[in-house]
LOMARMI-657806 format. One record per residue (C-alpha): residue in one letter; x, y, z. Coordinates in steps of 0.001 Angstrom, whole numbers, plus 500000, padded with zeros to 6 digits. Layout:
N
AXYZ
...
***
This chain:
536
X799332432373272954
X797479435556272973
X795194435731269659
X796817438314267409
X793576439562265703
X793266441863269238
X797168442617269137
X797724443458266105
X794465445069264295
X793441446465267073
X796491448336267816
X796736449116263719
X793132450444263660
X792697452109266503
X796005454490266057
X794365455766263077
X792931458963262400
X791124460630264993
X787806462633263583
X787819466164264546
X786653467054267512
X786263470101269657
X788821472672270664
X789990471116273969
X792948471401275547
X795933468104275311
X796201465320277310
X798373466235280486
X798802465646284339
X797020467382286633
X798536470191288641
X796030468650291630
X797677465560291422
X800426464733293876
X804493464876292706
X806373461959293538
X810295461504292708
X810912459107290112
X814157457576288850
X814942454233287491
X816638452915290995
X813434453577292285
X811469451897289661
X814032448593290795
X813235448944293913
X809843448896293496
X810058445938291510
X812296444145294173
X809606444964296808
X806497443845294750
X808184440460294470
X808908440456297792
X805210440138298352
X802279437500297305
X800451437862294014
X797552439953293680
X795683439940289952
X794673443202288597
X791395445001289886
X788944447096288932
X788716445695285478
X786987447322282998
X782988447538283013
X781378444564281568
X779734446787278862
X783344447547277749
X784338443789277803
X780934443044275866
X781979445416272992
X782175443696269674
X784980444130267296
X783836446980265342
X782256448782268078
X785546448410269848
X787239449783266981
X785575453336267136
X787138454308270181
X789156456598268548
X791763458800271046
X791421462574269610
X794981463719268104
X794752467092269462
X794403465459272836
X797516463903272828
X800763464230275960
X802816467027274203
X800812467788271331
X800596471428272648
X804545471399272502
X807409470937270199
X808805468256271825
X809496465760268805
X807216462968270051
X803446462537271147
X801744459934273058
X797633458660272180
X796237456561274855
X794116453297274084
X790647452878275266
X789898450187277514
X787888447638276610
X786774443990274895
X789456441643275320
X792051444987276793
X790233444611280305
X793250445431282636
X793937449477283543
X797475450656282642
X798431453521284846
X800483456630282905
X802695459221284212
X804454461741282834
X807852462597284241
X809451466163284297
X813076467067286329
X812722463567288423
X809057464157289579
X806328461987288099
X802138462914288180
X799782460803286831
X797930461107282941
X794433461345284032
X791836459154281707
X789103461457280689
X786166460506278440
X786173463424276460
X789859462431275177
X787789460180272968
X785690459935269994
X783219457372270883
X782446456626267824
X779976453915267098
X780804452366269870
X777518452867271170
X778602453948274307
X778311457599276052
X780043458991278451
X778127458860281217
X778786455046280942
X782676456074281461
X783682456586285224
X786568459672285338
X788531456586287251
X788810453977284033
X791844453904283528
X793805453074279646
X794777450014278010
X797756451022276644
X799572453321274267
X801147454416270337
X804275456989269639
X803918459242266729
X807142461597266271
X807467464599264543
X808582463248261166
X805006462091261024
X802339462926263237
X799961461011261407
X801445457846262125
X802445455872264504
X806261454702265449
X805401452166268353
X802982450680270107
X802423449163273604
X799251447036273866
X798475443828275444
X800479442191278273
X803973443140277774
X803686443153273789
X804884446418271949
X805683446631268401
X807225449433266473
X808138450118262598
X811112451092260331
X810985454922258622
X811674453536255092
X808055451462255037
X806565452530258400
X805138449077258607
X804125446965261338
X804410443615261648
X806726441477264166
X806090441917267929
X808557442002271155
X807324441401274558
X808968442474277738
X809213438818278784
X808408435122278009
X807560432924280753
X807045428916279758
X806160429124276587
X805677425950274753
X805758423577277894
X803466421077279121
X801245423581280974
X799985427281280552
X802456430032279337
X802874432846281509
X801870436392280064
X803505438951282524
X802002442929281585
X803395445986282133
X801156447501284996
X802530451304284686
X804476453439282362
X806094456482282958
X807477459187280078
X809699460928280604
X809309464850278966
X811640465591275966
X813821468135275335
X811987470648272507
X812608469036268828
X813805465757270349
X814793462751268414
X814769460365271309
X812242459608274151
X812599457752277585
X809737455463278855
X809898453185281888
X807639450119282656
X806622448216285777
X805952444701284924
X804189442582287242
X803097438664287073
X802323435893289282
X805974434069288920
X808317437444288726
X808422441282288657
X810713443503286577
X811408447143285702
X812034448052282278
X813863451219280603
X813430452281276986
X815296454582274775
X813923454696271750
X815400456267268942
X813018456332265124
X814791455899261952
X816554453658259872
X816266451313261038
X814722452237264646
X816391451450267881
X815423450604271410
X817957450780273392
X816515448102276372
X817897447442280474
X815440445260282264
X815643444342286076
X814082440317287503
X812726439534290359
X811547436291290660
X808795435174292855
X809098432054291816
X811015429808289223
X809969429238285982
X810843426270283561
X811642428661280816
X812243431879280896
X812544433673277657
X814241436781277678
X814336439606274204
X810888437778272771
X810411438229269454
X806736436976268230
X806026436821264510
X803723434910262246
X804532432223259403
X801467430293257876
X803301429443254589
X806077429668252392
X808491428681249701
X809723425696252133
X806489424863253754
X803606424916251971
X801534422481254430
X799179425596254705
X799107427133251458
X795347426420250573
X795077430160249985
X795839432373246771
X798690433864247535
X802316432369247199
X803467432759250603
X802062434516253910
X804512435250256867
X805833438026258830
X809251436741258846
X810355433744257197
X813752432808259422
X815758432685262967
X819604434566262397
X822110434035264674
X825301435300265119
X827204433160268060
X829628434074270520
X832443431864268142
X831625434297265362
X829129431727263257
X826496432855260858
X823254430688261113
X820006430721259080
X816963428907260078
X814065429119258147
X810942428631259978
X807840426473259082
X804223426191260569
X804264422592262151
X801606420486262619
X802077420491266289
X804623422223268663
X808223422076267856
X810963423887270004
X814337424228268552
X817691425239271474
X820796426663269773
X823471426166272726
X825425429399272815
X828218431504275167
X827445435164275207
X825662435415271881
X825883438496269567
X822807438652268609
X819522436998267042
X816488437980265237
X813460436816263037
X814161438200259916
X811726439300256403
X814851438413254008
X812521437860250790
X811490441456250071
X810251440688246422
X806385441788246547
X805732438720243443
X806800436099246134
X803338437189248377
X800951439596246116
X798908440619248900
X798690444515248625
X796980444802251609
X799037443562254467
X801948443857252393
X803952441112253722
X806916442295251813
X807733445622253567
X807339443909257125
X810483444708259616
X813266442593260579
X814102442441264394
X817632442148265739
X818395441586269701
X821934442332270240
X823304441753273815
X825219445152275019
X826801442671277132
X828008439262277982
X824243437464278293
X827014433961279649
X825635430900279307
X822622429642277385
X820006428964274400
X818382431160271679
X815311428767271352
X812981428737268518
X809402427804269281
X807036426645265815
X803371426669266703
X800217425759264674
X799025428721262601
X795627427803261320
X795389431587259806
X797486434316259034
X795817435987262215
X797879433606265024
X801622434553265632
X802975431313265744
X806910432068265967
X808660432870269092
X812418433390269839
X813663433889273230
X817288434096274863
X817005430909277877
X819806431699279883
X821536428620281392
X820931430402285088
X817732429494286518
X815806432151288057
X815937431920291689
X812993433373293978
X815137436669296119
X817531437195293608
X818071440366290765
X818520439465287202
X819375441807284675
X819710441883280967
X820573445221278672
X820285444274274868
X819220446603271840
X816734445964269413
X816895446995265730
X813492447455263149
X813847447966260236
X813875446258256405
X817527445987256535
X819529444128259356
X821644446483260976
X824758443288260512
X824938441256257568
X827537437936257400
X830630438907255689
X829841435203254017
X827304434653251336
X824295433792253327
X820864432296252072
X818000433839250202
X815842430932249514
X814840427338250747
X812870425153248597
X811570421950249394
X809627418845247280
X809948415874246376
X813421414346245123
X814697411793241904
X816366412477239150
X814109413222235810
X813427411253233178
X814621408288235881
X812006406281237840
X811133407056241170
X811837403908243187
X811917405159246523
X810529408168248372
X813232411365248784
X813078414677249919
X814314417607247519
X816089420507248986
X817244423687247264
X819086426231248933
X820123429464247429
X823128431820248218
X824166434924247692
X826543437745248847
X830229437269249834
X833031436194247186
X830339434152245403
X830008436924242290
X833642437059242089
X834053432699242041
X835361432009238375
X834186429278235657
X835759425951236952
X836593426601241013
X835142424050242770
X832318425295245592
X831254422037247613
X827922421791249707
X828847420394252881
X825900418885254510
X825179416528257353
X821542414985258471
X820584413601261897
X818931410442260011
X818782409413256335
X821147409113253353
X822658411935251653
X822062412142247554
X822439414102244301
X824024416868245516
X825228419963243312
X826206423329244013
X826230425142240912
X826360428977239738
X822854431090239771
X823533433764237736
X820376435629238576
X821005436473242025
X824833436304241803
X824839433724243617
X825154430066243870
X822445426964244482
X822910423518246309
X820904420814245946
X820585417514247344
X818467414904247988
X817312413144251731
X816337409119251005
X814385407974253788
X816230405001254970
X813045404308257942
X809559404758258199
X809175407196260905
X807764410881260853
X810101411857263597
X811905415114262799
X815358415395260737
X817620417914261621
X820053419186258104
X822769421057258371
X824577422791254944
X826926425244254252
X829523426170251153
X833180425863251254
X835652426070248809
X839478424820249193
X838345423717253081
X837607427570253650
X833874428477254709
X832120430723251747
X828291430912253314
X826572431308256798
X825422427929258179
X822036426758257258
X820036425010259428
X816559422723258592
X814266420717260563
X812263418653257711
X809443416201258868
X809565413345256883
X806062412118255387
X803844409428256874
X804218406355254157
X800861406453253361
X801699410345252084
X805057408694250549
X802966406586248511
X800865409060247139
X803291411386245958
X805304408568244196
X801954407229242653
X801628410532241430
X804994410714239738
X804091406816237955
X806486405326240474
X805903402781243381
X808399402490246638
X810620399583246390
***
């Protein structure tokens, strides 16, 4: 995995203010440079002939006293506002360019597109404040090159709407809390396997020029990697919540193992269901705190994520799915108190197929986060169809951020999962059990009277079923099932749960999903010696 302390601060900090500088004219093409038609068939079939040929890694990398920066120095490379494509104009959006350098070593060519011709963005050192960078430019050749780029629009040109830096990574933000937080890549390729993942990058981007006052912008990207190529299209559309409206073109060079298509990439160090990792002050520290699915069959499905202690990867067999995302549901600022990275107000994000996608998985991948600054949560669309060296794959799906999901399940569908240690109290502990506690709300579940019956019905891989309950929760309108998991063997392997509420045989909740690691029996022991009870 790529560290996120470079993704994400770096692309945080460095599309903040811009000191002043002088009175120089905005970023823009080059009336020297040479026109060349552009159009997104084009862009395929550059793609298509770029596979066609052998591998060749990036070149002319940035200058070694770039690479050497340290992380503050790095950080005052500041791109001057006034400089920015379009900031001369009224065209409703403006681009800043990123500054090559420290671990952003790889040039990202720009052009700008106007009536179907494209000229390049020329890097310039005096686009910059250099800061205390301790660099000059005379140590910056006219020829550098960027690293990537952020949006700002015209409801706030202070602040950024997206972001496109690192690899194929881009993140972008919700008007309600213009927060970042969860990122997307263009592609996922063998993540999670026995060997190195894969980290295609987007090579090029072109803009295309709005229309004056324009509430929706155009970009294309060429993506290039040693197993596949692809062309990219993106319409994105600010708001609430804001929408990227995606097509993306394969070409494989070669075939992968897994190919992940829509990745989302988020962060999870510790929660109300996992608190392996909570050794710090506040309550819980995540980016997004569960997988939702809808299926092709019309099934709600919740699964709340944890941070393993080594590499778990989840498949959820599916036929033309309607869409998945990792999702912030627990928006209450007590649960976290951190008022700096203010977990709370961190975006959802929704894939949702604009067609059939056929045959295949939305996996789940749970990595070791040692620190809140590792994204350790990936979900990817695996399509059944292996990627075959020659042929054209494509994919057109939307993605949503924002707070809010743009669907909700008609059912009640979870808020919380709590986990600990099971038994009843005031009863002797005479055997090790796991405690669950899952929490509903939504649907007919205000509207259930005093006396109808609501049953949890809930299945485990391995184990025995105990002390269940569903029972009203008044304070969330809402309803909470508990039960009990006795350990019935001594291994650690993974359990998979499965729960959901019905009521006269008739479904009343989305389908939650678990994946619980059962203590080691030396940890068994210890907990029960703590409660005064021994295992039998």
């Amino acid at each position: 995995m790529l560290h996120r302390r470079d993704l994400l601060k770096s692309a945080l900090l460095l599309s903040a203010a811009s000191a002043p500088g002088a009175n120089l004219l905005a970023a823009a093409t080059s009336s020297s440079q040479p026109a060349t038609a552009f159009s997104y068939a084009q862009l395929k079939g550059e793609a298509r002939t770029l596979a066609s040929r052998a591998y060749e890694a990036p070149k002319n990398l940035a200058p070694q006293k770039l690479q050497s920066l340290d992380y503050d120095q790095y950080q005052s490379l500041r791109f001057r506002r006034e400089r920015a494509l379009w900031a001369d104009t009224d065209r409703g959006f403006r681009i800043q360019f990123y500054h090559l350098g420290r671990g952003f070593k790889e040039p990202v060519r720009m052009f700008e597109v106007v009536d179907g011709s494209a000229r390049e963005i020329l890097y310039r050192p005096a686009d910059y404040d250099l800061g205390k960078s301790g660099l000059s430019a005379r140590d910056l050749h006219p020829d550098l090159g960027f690293a990537g780029f952020h949006i700002q629009a015209q409801t706030d040109w202070a602040s950024d709407v997206d972001s496109f830096l690192g690899a194929s990574y881009f993140r972008a933000i919700s008007n309600d809390w213009r927060q970042y937080g969860i990122s997307a890549r263009g592609l996922a390729l063998d993540t999670a396997i026995n060997g190195p993942e894969e980290f295609p990058r987007f090579t090029t981007f072109w803009f295309e020029r709005p229309p004056p006052n324009a509430r929706t912008m155009t970009l294309y990207g060429l993506m290039d990697s040693p197993s596949v190529t692809g062309a990219y299209r993106f319409i994105i559309t600010p708001g609430v919540p804001q929408v990227m409206d995606i097509d993306a073109a394969l070409y494989p060079r070669k075939s992968v193992e897994r190919l992940g298509i829509a990745p989302l990439t988020s962060m999870f160090q510790c929660g109300e269901n996992d608190r392996r990792m909570a050794n710090d002050w506040r309550p819980e520290i995540h980016d997004s705190d569960g997988l939702s699915m809808l299926t092709g069959n019309g099934e709600w499905i919740w699964r709340p994520v944890v941070n393993p202690a080594g590499v778990r990867v989840s498949s959820f067999v599916d036929e033309n799915p309607r869409g998945f995302g990792l999702m912030q549901r627990d928006r209450d600022f007590n649960n976290y108190q951190d008022d700096g990275a203010m977990y709370h107000r961190r975006p959802n994000l929704w894939v949702e197929p604009k067609s059939g996608w056929g045959k295949g998985s939305v996996q789940l991948v749970e990595l070791t986060a040692p620190d809140e600054t590792f994204d350790n949560i990936v979900a990817i669309w695996n399509p059944a169809t292996k990627m075959q060296p020659g042929t054209e794959m494509l994919f057109g799906y939307r993605l949503y951020w924002g707070t809010q999901p743009p669907l909700v399940p008609p059912l009640a569908h979870v808020v919380a999962t709590r986990t600990g240690i099971g038994g009843v109290i005031g009863q002797p502990r005479r055997y090790y059990a796991g405690r669950f506690a899952i929490d509903f709300a939504g649907g007919e579940l205000a509207s259930i009277r005093p006396g109808e019956v609501v049953e949890p019905v809930i299945t485990a891989s391995r184990g025995q079923i105990e002390v269940t309950s569903a029972r009203p929760l008044h304070s969330i309108d809402g309803f909470r099932a508990m039960f009990d998991l006795r350990l019935t063997d001594e291994s650690t392997a993974p359990i998979d749960l499965r729960l959901f509420l019905r009521k006269n045989n008739q479904p009343l909740s989305e389908t939650w999903l678990y994946q619980w690691t059962p203590p080691s029996m030396a940890e068994r022991r210890q907990a029960l010696q703590l409660t005064g009870a021994q295992l039998e």
